[in-house]
N, C-alpha and C positions, 0 to 999 in steps of 0.2 A: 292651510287647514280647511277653508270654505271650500277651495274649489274639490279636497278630498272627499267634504263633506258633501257635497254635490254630487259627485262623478256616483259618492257610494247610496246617494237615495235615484238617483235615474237607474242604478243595475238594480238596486231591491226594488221598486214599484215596477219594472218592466218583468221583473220574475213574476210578482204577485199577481199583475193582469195578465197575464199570456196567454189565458183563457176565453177570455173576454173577444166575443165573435161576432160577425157583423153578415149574413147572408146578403150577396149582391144579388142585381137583378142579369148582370150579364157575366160569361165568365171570363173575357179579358179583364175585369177588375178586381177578379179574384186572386189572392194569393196563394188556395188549395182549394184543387176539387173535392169534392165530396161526393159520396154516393153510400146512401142510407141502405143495410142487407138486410135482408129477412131473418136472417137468422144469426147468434150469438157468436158462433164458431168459424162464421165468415168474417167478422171485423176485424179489422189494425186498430182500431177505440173504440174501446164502450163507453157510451158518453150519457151523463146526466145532468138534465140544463137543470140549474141551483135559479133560483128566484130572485136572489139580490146580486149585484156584481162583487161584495164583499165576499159572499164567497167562493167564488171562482177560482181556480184549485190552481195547483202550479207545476201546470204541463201532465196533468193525471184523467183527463177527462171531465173533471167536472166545469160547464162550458157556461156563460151568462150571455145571453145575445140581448146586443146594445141596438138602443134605436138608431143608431146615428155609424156610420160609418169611420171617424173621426175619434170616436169613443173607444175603436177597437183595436187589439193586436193585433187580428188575422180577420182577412174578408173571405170569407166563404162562396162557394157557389155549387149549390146541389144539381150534380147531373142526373139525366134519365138513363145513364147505362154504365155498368160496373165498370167497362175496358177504358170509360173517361175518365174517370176517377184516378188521382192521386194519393188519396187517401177513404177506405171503406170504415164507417160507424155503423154503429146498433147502439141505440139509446134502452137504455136501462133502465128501469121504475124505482131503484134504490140507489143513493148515493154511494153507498160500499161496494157496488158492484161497478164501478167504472174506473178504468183504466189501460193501460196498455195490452195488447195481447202478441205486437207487432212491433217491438220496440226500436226495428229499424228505422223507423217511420219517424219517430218524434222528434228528428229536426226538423219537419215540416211545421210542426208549432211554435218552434223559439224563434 
C-alpha cells in the first residue's frame, strides 16, 4: 500500500510541475530549445509565465521559471535563430490565452 502510495504521489507532482522551467546558459544542457517568434501565429506554445511555481499549469503553457536548475522539469535554452529551435513560443499577456497551438510538439515537455 506505501509503496502504491508513493509511486502514485511522484506521477501526480511530476504532472503538476511539468511546467516549471529553468533557462540554461549553454545549449548542451538544455533539454529543448527554444526560440521566442514575433508573432502569435508562428508558435507551437503560447506561453504565460504565472508568478508563483504553484501555479504552473500542466503541460498547457502556463511556465514558472525557477532560479535553480534543480527546481525544474525542463532546462531551456533560447536560441538566436528559428531553424535551432526545437520548440517556437510567444508569450502572451493573459493567462487564458496560452496553450498549444502545435500539439505535436508536447512531448517535448513531459
Amino acid at each position: 500500500m506505501k509503496i502504491c502510495l508513493l509511486i502514485l504521489t511522484m506521477l501526480i507532482s511530476n504532472k503538476i510541475f511539468c511546467q516549471k522551467v529553468f533557462s540554461v546558459q549553454y545549449s548542451n544542457q538544455a533539454d529543448v530549445k527554444v526560440y521566442v517568434v514575433k508573432y502569435e501565429n508562428q508558435a507551437d506554445l503560447k506561453v504565460f509565465k504565472v508568478k508563483y511555481n504553484n501555479q504552473a499549469g500542466d503541460n498547457n503553457g502556463k511556465w514558472f521559471f525557477t532560479d535553480y536548475a534543480n527546481q525544474a522539469s525542463k532546462k531551456i535554452f533560447f536560441v538566436d535563430y528559428e531553424n535551432q529551435a526545437t520548440l517556437k513560443i510567444f508569450f502572451v499577456s493573459y493567462e487564458n490565452q496560452a496553450g498549444w497551438k502545435n500539439s505535436s510538439k508536447k512531448h517535448l515537455l513531459f
